[in-house]
PAKEDREN-273451 format. One record per residue (C-alpha): residue number from 1; residue in one letter; x, y, z. Coordinates in nm, 4 decimals, padded with zeros to 6 digits. Example, Ala and Ser with C-alpha at 12.3 -4.5 7.8 and 13.67 -1.06 7.14 Angstrom:
<pts>
   nr  rest      east     north        up
    1     A   01.2300  -00.4500   00.7800
    2     S   01.3670  -00.1060   00.7140
</pts>
This chain:
<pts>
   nr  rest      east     north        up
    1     X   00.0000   00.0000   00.0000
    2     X   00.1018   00.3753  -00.0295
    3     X   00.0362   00.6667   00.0916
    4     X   00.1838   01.0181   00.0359
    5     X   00.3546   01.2194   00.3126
    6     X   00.5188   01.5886   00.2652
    7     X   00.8741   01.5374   00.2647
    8     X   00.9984   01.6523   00.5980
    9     X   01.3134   01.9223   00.5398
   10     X   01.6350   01.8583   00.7657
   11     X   01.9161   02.0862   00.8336
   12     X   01.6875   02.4295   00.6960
   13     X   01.7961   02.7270   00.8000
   14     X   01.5532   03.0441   00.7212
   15     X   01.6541   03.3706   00.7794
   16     X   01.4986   03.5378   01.0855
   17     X   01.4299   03.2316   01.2257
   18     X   01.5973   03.0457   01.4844
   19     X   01.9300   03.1962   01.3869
   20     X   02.1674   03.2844   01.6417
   21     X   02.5215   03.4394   01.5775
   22     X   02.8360   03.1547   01.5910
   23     X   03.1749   03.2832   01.6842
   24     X   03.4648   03.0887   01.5209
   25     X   03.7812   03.1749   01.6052
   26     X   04.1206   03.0746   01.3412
   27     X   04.4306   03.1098   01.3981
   28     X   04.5895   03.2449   01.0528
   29     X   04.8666   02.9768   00.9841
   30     X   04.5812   02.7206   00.9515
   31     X   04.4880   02.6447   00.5887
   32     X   04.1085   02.7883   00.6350
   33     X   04.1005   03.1141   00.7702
   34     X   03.7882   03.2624   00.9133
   35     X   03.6475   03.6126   00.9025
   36     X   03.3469   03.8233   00.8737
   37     X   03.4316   04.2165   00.7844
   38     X   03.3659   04.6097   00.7966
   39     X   03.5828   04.8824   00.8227
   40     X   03.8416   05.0941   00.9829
   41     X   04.1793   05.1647   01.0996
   42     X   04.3487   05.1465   01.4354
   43     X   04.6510   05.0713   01.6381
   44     X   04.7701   05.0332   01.9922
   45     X   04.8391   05.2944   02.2086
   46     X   05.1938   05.4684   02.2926
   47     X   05.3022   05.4330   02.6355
   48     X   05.5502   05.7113   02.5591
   49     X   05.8322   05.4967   02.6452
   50     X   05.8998   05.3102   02.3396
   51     X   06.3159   05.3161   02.2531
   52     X   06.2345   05.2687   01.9016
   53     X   06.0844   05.4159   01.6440
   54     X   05.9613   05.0727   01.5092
   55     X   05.6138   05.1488   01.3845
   56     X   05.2925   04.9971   01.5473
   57     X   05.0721   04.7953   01.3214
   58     X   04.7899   04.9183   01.2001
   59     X   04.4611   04.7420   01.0940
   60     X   04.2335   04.8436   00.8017
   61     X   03.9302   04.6276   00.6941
   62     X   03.7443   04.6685   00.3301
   63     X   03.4680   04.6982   00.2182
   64     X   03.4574   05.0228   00.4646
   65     X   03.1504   05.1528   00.5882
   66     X   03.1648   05.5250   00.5303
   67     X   02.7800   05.4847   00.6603
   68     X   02.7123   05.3400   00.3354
   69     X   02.6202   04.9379   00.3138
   70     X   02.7846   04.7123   00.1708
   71     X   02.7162   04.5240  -00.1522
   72     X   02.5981   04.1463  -00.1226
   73     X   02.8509   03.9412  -00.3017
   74     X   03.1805   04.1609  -00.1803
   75     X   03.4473   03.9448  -00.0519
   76     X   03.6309   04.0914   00.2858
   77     X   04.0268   04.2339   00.2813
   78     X   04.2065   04.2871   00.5934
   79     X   04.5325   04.4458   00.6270
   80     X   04.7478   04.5202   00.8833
   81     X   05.0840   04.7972   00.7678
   82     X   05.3478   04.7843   00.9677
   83     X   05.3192   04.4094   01.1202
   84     X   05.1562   04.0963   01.0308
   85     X   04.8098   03.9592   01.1302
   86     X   04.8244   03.7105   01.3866
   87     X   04.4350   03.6075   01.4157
   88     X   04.0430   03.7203   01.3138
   89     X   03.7685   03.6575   01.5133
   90     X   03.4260   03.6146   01.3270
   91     X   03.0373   03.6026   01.3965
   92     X   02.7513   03.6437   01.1849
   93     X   02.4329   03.4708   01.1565
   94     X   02.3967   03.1796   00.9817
   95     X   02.7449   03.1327   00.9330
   96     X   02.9590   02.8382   01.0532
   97     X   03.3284   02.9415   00.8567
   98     X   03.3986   03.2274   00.6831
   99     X   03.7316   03.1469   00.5108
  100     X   03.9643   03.3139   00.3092
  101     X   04.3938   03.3154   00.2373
  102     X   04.6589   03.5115   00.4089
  103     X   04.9087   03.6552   00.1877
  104     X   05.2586   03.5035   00.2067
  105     X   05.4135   03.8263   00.3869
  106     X   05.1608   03.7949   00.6502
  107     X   04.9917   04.1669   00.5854
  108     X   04.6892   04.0641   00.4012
  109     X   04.3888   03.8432   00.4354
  110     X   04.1276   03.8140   00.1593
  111     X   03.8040   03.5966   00.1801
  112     X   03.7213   03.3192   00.0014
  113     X   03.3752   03.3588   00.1189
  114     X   03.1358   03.6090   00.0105
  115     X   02.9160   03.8624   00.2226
  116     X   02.5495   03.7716   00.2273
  117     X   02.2642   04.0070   00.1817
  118     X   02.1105   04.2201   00.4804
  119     X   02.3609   04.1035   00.6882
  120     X   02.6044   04.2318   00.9991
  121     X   02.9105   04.1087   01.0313
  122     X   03.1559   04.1730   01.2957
  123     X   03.5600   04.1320   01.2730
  124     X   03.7576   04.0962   01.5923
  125     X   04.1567   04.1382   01.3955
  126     X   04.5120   04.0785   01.5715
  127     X   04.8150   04.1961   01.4444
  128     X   05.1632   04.2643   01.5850
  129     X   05.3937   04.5188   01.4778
  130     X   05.7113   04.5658   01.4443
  131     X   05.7776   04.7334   01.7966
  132     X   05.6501   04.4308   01.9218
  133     X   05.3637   04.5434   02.0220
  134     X   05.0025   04.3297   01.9916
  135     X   04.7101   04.5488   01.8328
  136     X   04.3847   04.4210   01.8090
  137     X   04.0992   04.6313   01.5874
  138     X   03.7131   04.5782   01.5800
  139     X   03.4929   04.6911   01.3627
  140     X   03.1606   04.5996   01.2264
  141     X   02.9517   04.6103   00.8602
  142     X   02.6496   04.5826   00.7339
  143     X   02.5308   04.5144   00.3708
  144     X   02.2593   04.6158   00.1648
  145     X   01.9674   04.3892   00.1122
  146     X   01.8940   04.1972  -00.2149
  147     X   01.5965   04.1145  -00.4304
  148     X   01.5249   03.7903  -00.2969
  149     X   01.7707   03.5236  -00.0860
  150     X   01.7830   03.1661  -00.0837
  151     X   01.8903   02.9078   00.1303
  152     X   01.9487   02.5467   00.0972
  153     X   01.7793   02.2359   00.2600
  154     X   02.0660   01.9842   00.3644
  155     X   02.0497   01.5904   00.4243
  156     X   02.1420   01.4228   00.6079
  157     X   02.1842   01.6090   00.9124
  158     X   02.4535   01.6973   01.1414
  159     X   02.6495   01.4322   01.3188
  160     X   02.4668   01.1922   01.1534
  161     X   02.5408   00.8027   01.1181
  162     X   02.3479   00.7110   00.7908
  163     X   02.3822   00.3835   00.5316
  164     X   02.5777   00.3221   00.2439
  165     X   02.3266   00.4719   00.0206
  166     X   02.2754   00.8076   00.1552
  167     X   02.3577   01.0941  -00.0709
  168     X   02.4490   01.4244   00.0161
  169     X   02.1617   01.6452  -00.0921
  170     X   02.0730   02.0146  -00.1488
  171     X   01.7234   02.0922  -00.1960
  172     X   01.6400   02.4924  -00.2881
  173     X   01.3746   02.6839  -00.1731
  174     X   01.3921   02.9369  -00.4761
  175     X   01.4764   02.8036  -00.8338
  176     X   01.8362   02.8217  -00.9112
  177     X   01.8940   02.9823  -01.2499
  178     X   02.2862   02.9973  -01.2484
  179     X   02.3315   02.6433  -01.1032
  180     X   02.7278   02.7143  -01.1711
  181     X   02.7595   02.9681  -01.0043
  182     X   02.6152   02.7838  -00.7069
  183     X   02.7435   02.4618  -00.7135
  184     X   03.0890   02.5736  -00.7680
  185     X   03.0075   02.7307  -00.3667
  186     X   02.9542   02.3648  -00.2485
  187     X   03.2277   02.0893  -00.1693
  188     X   03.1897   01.7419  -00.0037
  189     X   03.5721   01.6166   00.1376
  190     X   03.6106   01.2100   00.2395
  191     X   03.8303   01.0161   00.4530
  192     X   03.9240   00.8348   00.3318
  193     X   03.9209   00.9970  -00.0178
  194     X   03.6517   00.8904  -00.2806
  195     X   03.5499   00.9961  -00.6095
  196     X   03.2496   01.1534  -00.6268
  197     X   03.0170   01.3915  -00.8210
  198     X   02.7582   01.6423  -00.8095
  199     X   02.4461   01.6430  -01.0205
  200     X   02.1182   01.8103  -01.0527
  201     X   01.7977   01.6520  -00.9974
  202     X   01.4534   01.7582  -00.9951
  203     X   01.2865   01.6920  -00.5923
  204     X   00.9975   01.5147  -00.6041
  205     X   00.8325   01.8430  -00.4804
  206     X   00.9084   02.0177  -00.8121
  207     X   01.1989   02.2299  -00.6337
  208     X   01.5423   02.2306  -00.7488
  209     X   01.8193   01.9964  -00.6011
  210     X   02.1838   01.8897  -00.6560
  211     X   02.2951   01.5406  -00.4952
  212     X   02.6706   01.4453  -00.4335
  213     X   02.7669   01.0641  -00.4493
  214     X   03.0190   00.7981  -00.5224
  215     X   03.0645   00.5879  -00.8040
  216     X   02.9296   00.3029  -00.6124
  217     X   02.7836   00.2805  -00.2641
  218     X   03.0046   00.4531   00.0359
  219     X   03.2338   00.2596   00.1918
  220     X   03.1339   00.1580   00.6070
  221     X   03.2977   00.4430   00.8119
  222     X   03.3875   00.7186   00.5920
  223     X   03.4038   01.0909   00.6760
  224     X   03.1770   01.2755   00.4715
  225     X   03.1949   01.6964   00.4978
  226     X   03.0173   01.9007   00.3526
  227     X   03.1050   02.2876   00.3355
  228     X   02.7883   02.5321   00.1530
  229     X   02.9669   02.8283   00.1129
  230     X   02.6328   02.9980   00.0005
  231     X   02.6541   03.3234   00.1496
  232     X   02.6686   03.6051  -00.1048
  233     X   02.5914   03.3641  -00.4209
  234     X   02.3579   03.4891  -00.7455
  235     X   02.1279   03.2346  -00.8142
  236     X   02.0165   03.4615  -01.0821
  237     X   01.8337   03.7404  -01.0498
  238     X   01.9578   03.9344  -00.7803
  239     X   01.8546   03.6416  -00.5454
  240     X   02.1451   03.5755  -00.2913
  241     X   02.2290   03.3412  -00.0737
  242     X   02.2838   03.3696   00.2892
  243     X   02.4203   03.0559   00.4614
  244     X   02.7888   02.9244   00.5518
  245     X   02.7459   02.5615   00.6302
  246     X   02.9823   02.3387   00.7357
  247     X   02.8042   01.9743   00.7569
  248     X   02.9713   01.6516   00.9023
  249     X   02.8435   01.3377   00.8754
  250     X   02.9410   00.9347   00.9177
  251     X   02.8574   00.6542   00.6920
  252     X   02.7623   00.3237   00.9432
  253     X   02.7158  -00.0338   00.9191
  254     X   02.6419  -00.1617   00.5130
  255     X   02.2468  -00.3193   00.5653
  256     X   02.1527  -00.3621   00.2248
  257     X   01.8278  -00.5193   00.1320
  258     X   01.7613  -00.6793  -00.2088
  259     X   01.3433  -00.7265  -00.2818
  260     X   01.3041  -01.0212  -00.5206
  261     X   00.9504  -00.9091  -00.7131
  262     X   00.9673  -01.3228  -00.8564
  263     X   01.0581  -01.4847  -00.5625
  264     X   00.8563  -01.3039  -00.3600
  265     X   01.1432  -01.2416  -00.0976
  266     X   01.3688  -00.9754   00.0722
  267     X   01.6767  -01.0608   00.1487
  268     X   01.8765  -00.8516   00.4279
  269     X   02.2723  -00.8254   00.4694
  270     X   02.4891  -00.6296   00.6728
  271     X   02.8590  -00.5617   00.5578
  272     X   02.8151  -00.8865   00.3161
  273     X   02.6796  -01.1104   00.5419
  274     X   02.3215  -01.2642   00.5005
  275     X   02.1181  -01.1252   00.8333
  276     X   01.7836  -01.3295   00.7038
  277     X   01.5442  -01.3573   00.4259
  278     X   01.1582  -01.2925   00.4289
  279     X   00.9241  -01.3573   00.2504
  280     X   00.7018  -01.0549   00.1278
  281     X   00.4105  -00.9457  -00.1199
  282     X   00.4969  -00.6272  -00.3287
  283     X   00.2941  -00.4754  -00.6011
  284     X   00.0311  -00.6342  -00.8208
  285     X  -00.0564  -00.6120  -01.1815
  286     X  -00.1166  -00.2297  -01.2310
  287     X   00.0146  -00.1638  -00.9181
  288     X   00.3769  -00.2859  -00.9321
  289     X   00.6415  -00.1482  -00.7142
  290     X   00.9195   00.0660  -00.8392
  291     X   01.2104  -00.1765  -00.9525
  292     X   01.5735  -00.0304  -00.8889
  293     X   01.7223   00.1212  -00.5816
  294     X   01.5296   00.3509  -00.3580
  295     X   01.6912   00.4638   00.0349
  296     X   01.5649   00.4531   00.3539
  297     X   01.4200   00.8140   00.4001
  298     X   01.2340   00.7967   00.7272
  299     X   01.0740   00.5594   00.9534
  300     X   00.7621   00.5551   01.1642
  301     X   00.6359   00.3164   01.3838
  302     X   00.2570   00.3705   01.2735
  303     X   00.1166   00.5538   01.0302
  304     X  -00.2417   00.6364   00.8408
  305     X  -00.2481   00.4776   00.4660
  306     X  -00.5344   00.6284   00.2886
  307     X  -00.5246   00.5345  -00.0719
  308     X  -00.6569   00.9217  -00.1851
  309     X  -00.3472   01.0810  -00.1317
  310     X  -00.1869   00.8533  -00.3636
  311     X  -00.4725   00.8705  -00.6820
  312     X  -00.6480   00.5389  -00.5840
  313     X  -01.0125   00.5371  -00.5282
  314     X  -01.3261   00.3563  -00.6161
  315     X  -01.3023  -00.0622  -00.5090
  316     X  -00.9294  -00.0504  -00.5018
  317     X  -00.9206   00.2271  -00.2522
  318     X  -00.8072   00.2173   00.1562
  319     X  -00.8119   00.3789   00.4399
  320     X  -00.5729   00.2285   00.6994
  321     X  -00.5431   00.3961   01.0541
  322     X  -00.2428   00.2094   01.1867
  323     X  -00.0095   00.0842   00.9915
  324     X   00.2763  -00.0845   01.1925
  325     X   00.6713  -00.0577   01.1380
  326     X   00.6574   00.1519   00.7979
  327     X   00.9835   00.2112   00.6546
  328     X   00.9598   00.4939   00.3764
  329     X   01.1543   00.4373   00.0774
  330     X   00.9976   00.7284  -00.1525
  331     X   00.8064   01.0266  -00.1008
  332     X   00.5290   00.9203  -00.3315
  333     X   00.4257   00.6894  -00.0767
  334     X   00.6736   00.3186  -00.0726
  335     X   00.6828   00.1590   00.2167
  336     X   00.8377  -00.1362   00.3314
  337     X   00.5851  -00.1957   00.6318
  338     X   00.3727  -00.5022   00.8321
  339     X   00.0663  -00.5738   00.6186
  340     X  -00.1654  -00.8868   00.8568
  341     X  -00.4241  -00.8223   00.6112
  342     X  -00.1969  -00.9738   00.3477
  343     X  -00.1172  -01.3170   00.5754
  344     X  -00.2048  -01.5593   00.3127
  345     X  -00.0003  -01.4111   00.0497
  346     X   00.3815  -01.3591   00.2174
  347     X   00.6181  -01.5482  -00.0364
  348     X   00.2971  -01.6404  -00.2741
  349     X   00.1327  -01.3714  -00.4491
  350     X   00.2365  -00.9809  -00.5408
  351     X  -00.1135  -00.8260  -00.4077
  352     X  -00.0139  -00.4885  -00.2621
  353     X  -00.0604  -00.1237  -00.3859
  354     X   00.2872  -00.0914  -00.4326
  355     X   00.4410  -00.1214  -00.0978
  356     X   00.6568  -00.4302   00.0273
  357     X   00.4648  -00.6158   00.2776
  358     X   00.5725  -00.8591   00.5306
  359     X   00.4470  -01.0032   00.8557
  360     X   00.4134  -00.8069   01.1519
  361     X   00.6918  -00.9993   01.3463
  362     X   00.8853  -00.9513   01.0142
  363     X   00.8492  -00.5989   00.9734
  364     X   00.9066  -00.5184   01.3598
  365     X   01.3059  -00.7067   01.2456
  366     X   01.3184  -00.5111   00.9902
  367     X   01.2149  -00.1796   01.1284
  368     X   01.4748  -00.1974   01.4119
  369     X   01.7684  -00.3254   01.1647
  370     X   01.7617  -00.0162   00.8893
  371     X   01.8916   00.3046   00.9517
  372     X   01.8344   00.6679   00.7026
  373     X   01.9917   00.5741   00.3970
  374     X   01.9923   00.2300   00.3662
  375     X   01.9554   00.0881   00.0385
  376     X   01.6986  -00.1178  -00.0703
  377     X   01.7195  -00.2598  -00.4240
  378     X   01.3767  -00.4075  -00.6152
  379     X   01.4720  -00.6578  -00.8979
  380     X   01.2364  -00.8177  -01.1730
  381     X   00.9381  -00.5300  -01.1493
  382     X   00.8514  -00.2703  -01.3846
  383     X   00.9209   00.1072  -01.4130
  384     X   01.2755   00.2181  -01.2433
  385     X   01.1896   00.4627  -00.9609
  386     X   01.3048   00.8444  -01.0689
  387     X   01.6030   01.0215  -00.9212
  388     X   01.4075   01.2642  -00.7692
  389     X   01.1656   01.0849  -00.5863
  390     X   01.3578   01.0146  -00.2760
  391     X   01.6850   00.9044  -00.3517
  392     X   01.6910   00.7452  -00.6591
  393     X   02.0284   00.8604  -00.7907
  394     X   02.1738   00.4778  -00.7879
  395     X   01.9916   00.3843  -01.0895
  396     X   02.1443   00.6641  -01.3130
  397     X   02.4853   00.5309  -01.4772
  398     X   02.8028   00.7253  -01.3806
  399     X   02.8396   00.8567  -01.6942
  400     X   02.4991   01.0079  -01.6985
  401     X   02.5342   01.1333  -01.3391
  402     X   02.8906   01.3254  -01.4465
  403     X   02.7285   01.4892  -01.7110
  404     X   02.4231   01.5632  -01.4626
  405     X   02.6794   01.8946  -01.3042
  406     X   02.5980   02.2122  -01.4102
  407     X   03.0524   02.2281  -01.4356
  408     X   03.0743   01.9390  -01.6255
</pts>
């Protein structure tokens, strides 16, 4: 059986809500340096007594204020004349890095990151000059607000643990019209290293998206990081982005599960090793489930299945008030869940609406053995399930999926 359920958006961040300001604090020898900007000049103070005539350092930030705003898109330049910059202190909202380069003299830091729309930023800047002598400036910007903003919708979360199928995935709540110029602001770093690529899909909810995967499944306890460096970006249009995202994540366990529409069965392994397999009734005649590899998107331990939201009515259609152990594979509405009503036909006969039914005790084993991005793989039934609805992006060929980014 299906049944449709809005896809549920992790890791969004909207502006004005929720947001609160993040401090991160870089030392400048480290390879990403961090930074948000404004204006000004200043040095330390003279205690009168100095024996030299050594100059003291002093700091100057651009884009300056001159009470005027910034622009949205302007990168951030801090320089410090007569010493070198020993450290930048950064918070803005929305914003986990802010990084940038110093230059190989030590004087000047430029961002790599760009400032976001409607947005104040605050620098905190150490440098120390040649008397010796530690100067620290502060200063503060704000910049002008755009046409529109965006912001992305990431998955999976967080600290996550997720399977060996889980993508890294973007989903936009604007439409993206320069997809270059915004996937070029979003990386994905492994450990160990893997191949990978980006490509554009269209979400099941009609919004734009761009997925990041392997060649072939992840590999049991890699690193995944993801860094949306968002802030400042034209999507086209004057519509900006605002977010600086830095996004870590672990791949778990490999639980795989292969549904055999001819034999009836699923069979379950973990890291290569069959766990067990049961017998289950998928789709029937008109009804089939979708044949390739979908990914465990959510799971909930009872659910409502009413065939309406799905486009089934008249003697075929249901209304189910508790449905027990449901696994969700798309957001059309497959399941992998306990169907009692369906007792007869376990390892027999395909006579579902589309969803992969087992028996209660079954689907209880199941439910506590899968984790969010699990793969589970349908063989020998008929239309391949689309990229977009969940994560379908295993069934597109490598080649295809290369070609798939907007860089490629």
């Amino acid at each position: 059986m299906q049944v449709r359920r809005a896809r549920r958006p992790r890791g969004t961040d909207l502006p004005g809500v929720g947001r609160s300001a993040r401090r991160v604090t870089a030392a400048l020898g480290l390879a990403a340096l961090l930074l948000t900007a404004c204006d000004g000049g200043g040095g330390g103070k003279s205690d009168g007594k100095q024996a030299t005539k050594s100059p003291a350092s002093v700091i100057t930030v651009k884009p300056g204020t001159g009470g005027a705003a910034a622009s949205p898109g302007d990168k951030v330049t801090v320089h410090s004349s007569g010493g070198r910059l020993l450290d930048i202190r950064v918070s803005a909202p929305d914003t986990d890095e802010f990084g940038g380069s110093l230059s190989a003299d030590g004087h000047t830091w430029t961002s790599s990151a760009l400032l976001a729309p409607a947005t104040k930023y605050t620098v905190v800047a150490r440098a120390k000059g040649a008397d010796g002598r530690t100067v620290t400036r502060r200063t503060t910007i704000g910049t002008a607000r755009a046409r529109g903003t965006f912001v992305g919708e990431y998955s999976p979360e967080k600290g996550a643990t997720v399977g060996v199928g889980m993508p890294v995935s973007v989903v936009f709540n604007k439409p993206v019209r320069d997809r270059a110029a915004v996937e070029r602001r979003l990386s994905v770093a492994t450990s160990p290293h893997v191949d990978g690529a980006w490509s554009w899909v269209k979400d099941h909810s009609g919004r734009d998206r761009v997925d990041y995967r392997p060649r072939k499944f992840w590999a049991s306890g890699t690193e995944v990081t993801l860094r949306m460096a968002l802030s400042g970006v034209d999507a086209g249009g004057g519509v900006y982005g605002t977010q600086q995202r830095v996004v870590r994540f672990r791949v778990g366990h490999a639980v795989v599960g292969t549904v055999d529409t001819n034999r009836k069965t699923m069979t379950v392994k973990e890291d290569g090793k069959v766990l067990r397999t049961l017998p289950v009734s998928s789709g029937k005649p008109g009804y089939e489930t979708w044949n390739g590899t979908m990914v465990v998107l959510e799971k909930v331990p009872s659910i409502r299945m009413n065939s309406r939201t799905v486009g089934i009515f008249g003697p075929e259609a249901y209304n189910l008030g508790s449905v027990k152990w449901a696994v969700r594979l798309t957001p059309s509405g497959t399941f992998v869940h306990a169907a009692p009503w369906n007792a007869g036909k376990f390892g027999r006969v395909n006579g579902s609406h589309g969803c992969v039914g087992m028996s209660t005790s079954d689907a209880r084993w199941f439910f506590g053995h899968v984790h969010l991005g699990d793969p589970v793989t349908v063989v020998h039934s008929k239309d391949t399930v689309a990229e977009g609805n969940g994560y379908g992006d295993w069934n597109v060929d490598w080649a295809t999926w290369r070609a798939g980014s907007a860089l490629s």
